[in-house]
N, C-alpha and C positions, 0 to 999 in steps of 0.2 A: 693383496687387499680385496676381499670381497666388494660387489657390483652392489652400492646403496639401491634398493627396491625403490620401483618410483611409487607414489601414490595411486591408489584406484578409487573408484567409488565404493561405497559399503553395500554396491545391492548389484543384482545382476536386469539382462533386460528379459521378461518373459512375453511380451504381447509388442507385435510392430504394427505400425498406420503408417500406410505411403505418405509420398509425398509427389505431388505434380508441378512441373516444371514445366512456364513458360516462358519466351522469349521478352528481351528488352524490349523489343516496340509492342508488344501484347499488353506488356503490364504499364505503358505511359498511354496507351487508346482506355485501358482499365478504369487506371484513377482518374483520367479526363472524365470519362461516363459517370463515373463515381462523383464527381464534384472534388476530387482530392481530397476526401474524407479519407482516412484509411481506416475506419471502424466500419464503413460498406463497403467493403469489400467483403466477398466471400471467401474463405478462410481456403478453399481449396485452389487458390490465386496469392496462397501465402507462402514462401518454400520455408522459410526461416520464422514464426510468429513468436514476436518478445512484444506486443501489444500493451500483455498484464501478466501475472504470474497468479491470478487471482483465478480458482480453479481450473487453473490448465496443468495443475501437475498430476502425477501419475500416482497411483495408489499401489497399496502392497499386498502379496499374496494374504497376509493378516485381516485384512482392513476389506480387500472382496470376500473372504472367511465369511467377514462378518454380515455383510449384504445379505448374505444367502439365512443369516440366522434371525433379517427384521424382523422386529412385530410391530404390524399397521394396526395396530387395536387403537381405535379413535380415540379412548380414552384410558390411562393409565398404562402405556404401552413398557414393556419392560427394556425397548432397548432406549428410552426416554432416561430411564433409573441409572443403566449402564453410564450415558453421555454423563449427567448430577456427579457419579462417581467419580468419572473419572475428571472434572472439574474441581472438585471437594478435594479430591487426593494430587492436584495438580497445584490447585490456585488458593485453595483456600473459601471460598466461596458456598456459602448454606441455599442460595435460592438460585435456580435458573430457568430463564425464559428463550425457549430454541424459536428462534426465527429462520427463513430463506435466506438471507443472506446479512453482509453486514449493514447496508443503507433499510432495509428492515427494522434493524436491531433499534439504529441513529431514529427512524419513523417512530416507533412504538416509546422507547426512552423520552425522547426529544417533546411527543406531544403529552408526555405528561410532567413534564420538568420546566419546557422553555416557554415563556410566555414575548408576546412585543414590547419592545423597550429594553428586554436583559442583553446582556451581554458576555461572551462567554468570550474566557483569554486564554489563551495555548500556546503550542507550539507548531504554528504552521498546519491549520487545518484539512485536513483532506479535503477534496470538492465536493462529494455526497454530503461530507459533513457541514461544509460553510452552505450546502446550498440546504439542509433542512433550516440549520437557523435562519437564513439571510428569509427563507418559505415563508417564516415566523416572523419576519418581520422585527427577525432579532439582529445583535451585531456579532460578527465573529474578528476578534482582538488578537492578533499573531504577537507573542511574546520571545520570540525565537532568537537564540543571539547572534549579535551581528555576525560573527565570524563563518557563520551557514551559508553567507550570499556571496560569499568570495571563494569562487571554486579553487584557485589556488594554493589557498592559504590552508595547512594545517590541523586540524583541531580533533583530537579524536570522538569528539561528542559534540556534532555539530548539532544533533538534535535539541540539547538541550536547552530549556526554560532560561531566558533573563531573568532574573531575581526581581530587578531595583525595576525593568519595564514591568513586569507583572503589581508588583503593587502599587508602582503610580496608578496601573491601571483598576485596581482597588478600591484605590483614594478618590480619584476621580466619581467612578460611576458609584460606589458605595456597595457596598456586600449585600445590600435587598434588591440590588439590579445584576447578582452574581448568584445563578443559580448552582455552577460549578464551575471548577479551572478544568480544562482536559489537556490530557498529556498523550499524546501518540505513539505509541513505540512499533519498530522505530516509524523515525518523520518521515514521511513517503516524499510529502510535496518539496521536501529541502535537501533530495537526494538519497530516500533511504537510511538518512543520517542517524545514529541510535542516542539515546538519553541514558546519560552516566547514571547509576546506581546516588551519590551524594547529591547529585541533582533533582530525583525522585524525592531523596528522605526530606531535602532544602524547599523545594515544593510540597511537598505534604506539611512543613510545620508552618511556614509561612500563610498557608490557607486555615491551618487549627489556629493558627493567632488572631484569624479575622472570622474564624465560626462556617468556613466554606467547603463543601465537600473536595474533595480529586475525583474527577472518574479518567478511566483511562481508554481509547480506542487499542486495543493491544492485536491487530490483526496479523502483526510480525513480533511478538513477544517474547519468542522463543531465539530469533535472528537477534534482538536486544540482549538476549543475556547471554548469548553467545561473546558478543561485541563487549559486556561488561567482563567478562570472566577473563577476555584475551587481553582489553584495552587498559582496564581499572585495577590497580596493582593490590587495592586490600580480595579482592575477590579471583586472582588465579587459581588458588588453591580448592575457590568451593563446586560445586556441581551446579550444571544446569537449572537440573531442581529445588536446590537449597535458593539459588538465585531466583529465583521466578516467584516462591513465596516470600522471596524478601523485597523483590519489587511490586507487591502488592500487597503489604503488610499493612500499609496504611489507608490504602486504596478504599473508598467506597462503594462503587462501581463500577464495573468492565463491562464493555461492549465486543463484539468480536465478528469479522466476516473469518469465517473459519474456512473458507475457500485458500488462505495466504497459510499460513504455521497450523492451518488442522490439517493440513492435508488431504482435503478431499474437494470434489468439485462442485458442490452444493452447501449451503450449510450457515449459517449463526447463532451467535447469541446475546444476550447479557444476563451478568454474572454478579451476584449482591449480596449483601448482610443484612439489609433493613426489610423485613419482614410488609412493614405498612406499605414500602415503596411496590414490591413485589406484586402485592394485590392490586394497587393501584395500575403498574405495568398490566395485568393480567384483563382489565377490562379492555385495553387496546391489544393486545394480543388475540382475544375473542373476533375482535371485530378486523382485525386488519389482517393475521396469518391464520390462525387455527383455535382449536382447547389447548390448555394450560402444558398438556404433554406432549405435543407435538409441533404444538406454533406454525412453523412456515416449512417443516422438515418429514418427508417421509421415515418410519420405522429404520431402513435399512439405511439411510444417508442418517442419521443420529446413531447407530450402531459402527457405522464405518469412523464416523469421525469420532466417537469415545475410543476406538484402535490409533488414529492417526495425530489425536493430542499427545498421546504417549510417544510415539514415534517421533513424532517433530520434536521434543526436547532431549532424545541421544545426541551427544557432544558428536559422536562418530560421523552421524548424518549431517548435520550444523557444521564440520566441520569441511565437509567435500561440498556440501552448497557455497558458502559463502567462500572457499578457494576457486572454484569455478568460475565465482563473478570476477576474483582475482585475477585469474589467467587469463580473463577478456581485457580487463584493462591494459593489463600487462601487454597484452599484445594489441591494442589502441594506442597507449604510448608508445611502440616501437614505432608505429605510423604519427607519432607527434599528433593526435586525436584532443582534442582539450578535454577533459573528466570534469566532475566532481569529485575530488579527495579528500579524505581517504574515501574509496570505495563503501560502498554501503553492503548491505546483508543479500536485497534481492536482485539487485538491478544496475547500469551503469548508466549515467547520467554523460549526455554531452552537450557541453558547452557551446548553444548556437549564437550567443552573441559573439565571441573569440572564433567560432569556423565560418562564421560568414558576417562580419563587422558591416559590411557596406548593403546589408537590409536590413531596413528600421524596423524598430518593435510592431508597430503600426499596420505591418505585412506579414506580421507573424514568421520570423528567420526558423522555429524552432519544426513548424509544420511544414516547410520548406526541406529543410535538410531528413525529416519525415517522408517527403514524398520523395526525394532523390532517391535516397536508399533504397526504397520499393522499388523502384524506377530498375535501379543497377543490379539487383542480386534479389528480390523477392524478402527483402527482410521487412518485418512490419513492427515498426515502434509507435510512442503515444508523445503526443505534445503534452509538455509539462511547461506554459508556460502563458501568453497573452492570451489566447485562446479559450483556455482554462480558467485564467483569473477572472474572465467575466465583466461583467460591467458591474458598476457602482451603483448599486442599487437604488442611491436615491438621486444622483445627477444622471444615472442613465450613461455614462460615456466608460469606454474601457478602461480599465486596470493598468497598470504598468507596472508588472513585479518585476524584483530587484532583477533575477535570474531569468532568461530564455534557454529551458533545459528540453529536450528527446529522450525520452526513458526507454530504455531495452532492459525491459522486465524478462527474467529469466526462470520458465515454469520450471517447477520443481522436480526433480527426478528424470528428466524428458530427454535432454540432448546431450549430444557428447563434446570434445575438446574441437575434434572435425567443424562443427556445425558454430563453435568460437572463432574457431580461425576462418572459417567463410564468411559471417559478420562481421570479422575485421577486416580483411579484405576487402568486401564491398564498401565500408566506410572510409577506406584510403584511397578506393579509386573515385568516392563522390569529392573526397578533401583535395584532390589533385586536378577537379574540374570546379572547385566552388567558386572561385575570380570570375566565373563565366556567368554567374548568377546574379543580376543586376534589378530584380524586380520579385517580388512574394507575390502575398495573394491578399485581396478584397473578398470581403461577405458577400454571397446572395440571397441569403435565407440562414437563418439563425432562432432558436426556441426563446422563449422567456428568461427560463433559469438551465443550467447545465449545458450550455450550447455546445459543446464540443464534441459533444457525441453525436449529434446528428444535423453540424452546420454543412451547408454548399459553399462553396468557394468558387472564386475563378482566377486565375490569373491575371497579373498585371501588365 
């Protein structure tokens, strides 16, 4: 019997970046200095960085081709025309507006759509995104179904919309305090979780019965239809592409940090059919990013990323990403690690209520088992959880989301199986001292809105 060929990845490595490596008491005097922020730290105090997956992946010999062909023509630049195409030919979309990045995209959208008092209902909104509404003085409405907040349990589409919570929440605030429903693909904040294709269509008619747009944050869009094509049995048979214009067929709006599925490390947009809106966008794009053709994007980052939208939907690639996050679980679970399951598209979520039960929400357990890790092995992940959900805008006191998740965001293209199995390992030598962990951490300093990017902590 011939030797089954094991998998590889579809691309080879052509360019290396060291890496520096310091000792365990180095990196706990670090994050002391640091307040245990692990977003201050400097990156060269990082051995392992799964922060964000959001421009830190690697680009293709294709996609630098293209750098070298920008044109920075202030106004009507051709490699502007290039990006329109290859959107048009990807998504379906007649108007585009390239921004810096995707909280850009959320600024420029948001302040000509959202006014105070609206409301807008999703699924599990990102934190740029609830922090421009909450900015507005708007509300943001999580319609997510329950099955997303039980890491345990099953569901191949945790992403997806509640049906019967969305239109209570409908009925309630009434459709002239609903400027849109958005839909995230996939759900970042509920695990990376993706949103079934009949989910989409069930959400698109539900908001045409009450006269409300969809728009969508699609900044993993392509990891989404990956998940539908594998997950959802009428669509095995179709392609990535045929999938992607059928999850936006009804769609009226897309936004995009194109740093996640464009594959490059700079980069957004939003993406439209309504003509009126477009102009209307284009006065805040003047004022906030750039002209009309270039927004918040140099020439050769819109030329890179109309190469890397086409790249990020080969099934070939889509499908050594999303086994990769596989094989870290996989070996998470051999260490009995608690997850989010099923695994998601970019990232693995773990479970810090279930790895450390005996520290309350209050101390934040999720930034806790964040700093350990740093601590043991130099791996640097991101609180997904008290921290993040912020305080309550109008009582002022924190949040308590259902989940206290630690994301290890996994850049794209970057690391190998080696650098999976060193991440698990250091997470089974923090799981094997966590009983020892009897106290989190207190604020010292904390911003208005988005605090978790640059709060102080101290120890308890």
């Amino acid at each position: 019997m011939p030797i089954a060929l094991p998998q590889i990845p579809p691309f080879k490595t052509k360019v290396v970046e060291p890496v520096y490596f310091r000792t365990k008491e180095e990196r706990r005097q670090k994050i002391q200095e640091v307040h245990y922020n692990l977003f201050n730290l400097h990156s060269d105090w990082v051995i392992v960085d799964l922060i964000t997956d959001s421009g830190t992946g690697a680009m293709s010999e294709q996609q630098w081709a293209e750098v070298m062909l920008g044109d920075e023509s202030y106004a009507g630049s051709e490699s502007y025309f290039k990006l329109k195409q290859s959107i048009k030919d990807i998504m379906g979309f007649d108007y585009v507006t390239p921004t810096h990045q995707g909280r850009a995209a959320e600024n420029i959208l948001f302040s000509a759509v959202v006014r105070e008092g609206h409301a807008i209902p999703g699924n599990a909104h990102f934190d740029t995104t609830k922090g421009h509404i909450e900015f507005r003085k708007a509300e943001a409405i999580d319609c997510t179904i329950q099955e997303a907040f039980d890491t345990e349990k099953y569901h191949p589409f945790k992403g997806n919309i509640d049906l019967e919570k969305l239109e209570e929440v409908i009925q309630q605030y009434g459709r002239e305090r609903i400027p849109f429903i958005n839909i995230t693909v996939t759900c970042n904040t509920v695990g990376g979780q993706p949103v079934s294709m009949a989910n989409i269509k069930a959400t698109c008619q539900l908001a045409k019965r009450y006269e409300i747009p969809v728009y969508m944050d699609i900044a993993r869009y392509a990891e989404n239809a990956y998940f539908i094509k594998t997950r959802e049995d009428s669509y095995h048979d179709w392609s990535i592409a045929d999938i992607v214009k059928e999850m936006f067929a009804e769609v009226s709006v897309v936004w995009m940090s194109s740093k996640k599925d464009g594959l490059v490390n700079i980069g957004g947009f939003i993406a439209l059919h309504d003509d009126e809106l477009y102009n209307k966008l284009g006065q805040f794009t003047i004022i906030y990013e750039g002209f009309l053709t270039y927004g918040g994007m140099s020439g050769r980052a819109m030329g890179a990323l109309a190469v890397g939208l086409r790249e990020g939907i080969e099934f070939d690639y889509l499908d050594d990403r999303v086994k990769q996050v596989q094989y870290l679980a996989d070996r998470l679970k051999e260490y009995n690690i608690p997850i989010q399951e099923p695994v998601g598209g970019h990232a693995l979520y773990i479970d810090a209520k279930r790895m450390l039960p005996q520290i309350p929400q209050s101390e934040f357990p999720a930034q806790l088992l964040g700093v350990e890790m740093y601590i043991e092995g130099g791996v640097r992940g991101v609180e997904i959880g008290t921290l993040l959900a912020d305080r309550d805008p109008i009582t002022g006191k924190d949040r308590k989301p259902e989940m206290e998740l630690l994301r290890l965001a996994i850049p794209r293209r970057v690391y190998s199986r080696n650098h999976m199995d060193y991440v698990a390992a250091t997470l089974a030598n923090v799981a094997e001292r966590s009983a020892s962990n009897q106290s989190g951490f207190r604020i010292k300093n904390q911003a208005e809105i988005l605090r978790h990017f640059t709060v102080e902590l101290e120890k308890i």
